[in-house]
C-alpha positions in Angstrom: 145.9 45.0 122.9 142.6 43.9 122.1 140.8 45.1 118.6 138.4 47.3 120.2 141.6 49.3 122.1 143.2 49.4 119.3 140.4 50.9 117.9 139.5 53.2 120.2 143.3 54.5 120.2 143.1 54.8 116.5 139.7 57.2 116.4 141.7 58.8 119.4 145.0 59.9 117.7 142.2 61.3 115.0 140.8 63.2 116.7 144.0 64.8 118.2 145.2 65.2 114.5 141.7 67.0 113.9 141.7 69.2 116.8 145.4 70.2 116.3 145.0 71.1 112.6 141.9 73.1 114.3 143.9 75.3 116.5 146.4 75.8 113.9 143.8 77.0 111.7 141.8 79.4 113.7 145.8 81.0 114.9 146.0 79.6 118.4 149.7 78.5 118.6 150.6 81.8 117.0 148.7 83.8 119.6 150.5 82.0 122.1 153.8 82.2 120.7 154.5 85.4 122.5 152.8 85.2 125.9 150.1 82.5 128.1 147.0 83.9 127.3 143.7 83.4 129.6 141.5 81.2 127.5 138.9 84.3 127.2 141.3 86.3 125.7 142.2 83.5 123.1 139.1 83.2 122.7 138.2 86.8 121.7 141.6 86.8 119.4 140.1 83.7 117.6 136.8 84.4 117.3 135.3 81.2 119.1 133.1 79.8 121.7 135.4 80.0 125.1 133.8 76.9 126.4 134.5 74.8 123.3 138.0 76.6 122.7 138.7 75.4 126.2 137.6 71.7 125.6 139.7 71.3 122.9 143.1 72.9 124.7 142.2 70.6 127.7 142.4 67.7 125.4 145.0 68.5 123.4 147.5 69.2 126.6 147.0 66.0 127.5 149.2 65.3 124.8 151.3 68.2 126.0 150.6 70.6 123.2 149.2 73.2 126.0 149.9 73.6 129.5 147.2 75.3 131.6 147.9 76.9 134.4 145.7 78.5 137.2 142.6 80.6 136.0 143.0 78.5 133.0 145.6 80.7 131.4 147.3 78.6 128.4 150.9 78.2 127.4 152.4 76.4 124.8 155.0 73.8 125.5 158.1 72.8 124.0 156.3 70.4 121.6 153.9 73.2 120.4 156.4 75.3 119.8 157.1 73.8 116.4 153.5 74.6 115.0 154.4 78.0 115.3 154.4 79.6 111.9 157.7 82.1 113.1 159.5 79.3 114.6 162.7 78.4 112.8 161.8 74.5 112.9 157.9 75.1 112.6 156.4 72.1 111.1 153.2 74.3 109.8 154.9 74.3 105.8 154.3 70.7 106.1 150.9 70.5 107.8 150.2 73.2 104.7 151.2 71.3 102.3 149.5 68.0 103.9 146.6 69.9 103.7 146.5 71.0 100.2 147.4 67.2 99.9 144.5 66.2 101.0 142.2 68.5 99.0 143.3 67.5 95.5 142.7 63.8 97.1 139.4 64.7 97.7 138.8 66.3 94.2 140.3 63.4 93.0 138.1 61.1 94.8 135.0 63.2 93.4 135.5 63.2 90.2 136.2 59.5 90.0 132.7 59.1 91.5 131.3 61.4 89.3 133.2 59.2 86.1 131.5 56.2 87.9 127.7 57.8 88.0 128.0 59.0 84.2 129.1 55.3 83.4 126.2 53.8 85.7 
């Protein structure tokens, strides 16, 4: 692989990471959990832009998190299933905790830049 594919496949597995923490955040997995929902309809439960929602379920089933179907009516798949917050395997504790993770990292990182202007 040359450096720029392997860079281009690292900013891509970002972004799926980013749109996916996205969705879990704005409840899309749950609203799915019981039924395929048209993307309107998601959209209206989530309170986002139907156009943009859609983008980013299109992208994300490409890495068959979503399966849409005719009229663009979404589904979850057997992989999404596990982001599911009622699931009895639900990964979502440990994107949660990830996520507070990150947080303290990034008080962390502030305040050591803030140690590092007062020294300056």
């Amino acid at each position: 692989m040359i450096p720029y594919q392997q860079m281009f496949c690292i900013l891509d597995y970002r972004i799926v990471s980013y749109f996916t923490e996205t969705c879990i955040g704005l409840g899309v997995f749950d609203h799915l959990a019981a039924r395929p929902l048209p993307v309107s309809e998601l959209a209206e439960l989530t309170g986002t832009h139907q156009r943009a929602l859609y983008r980013c379920v299109r992208g994300l089933a490409h890495f068959d998190l979503f399966a849409i179907a005719a009229e663009s009516t979404v589904s979850l798949t057997d992989v999404s299933r596990h982001l599911i917050l009622e699931s009895e395997f639900s990964l979502r504790p440990w994107h949660e905790h990830k996520a507070d993770f990150e947080l303290l990292e990034t008080q962390r990182l502030r305040s050591i830049d803030a140690v590092v202007a007062v020294r300056r």
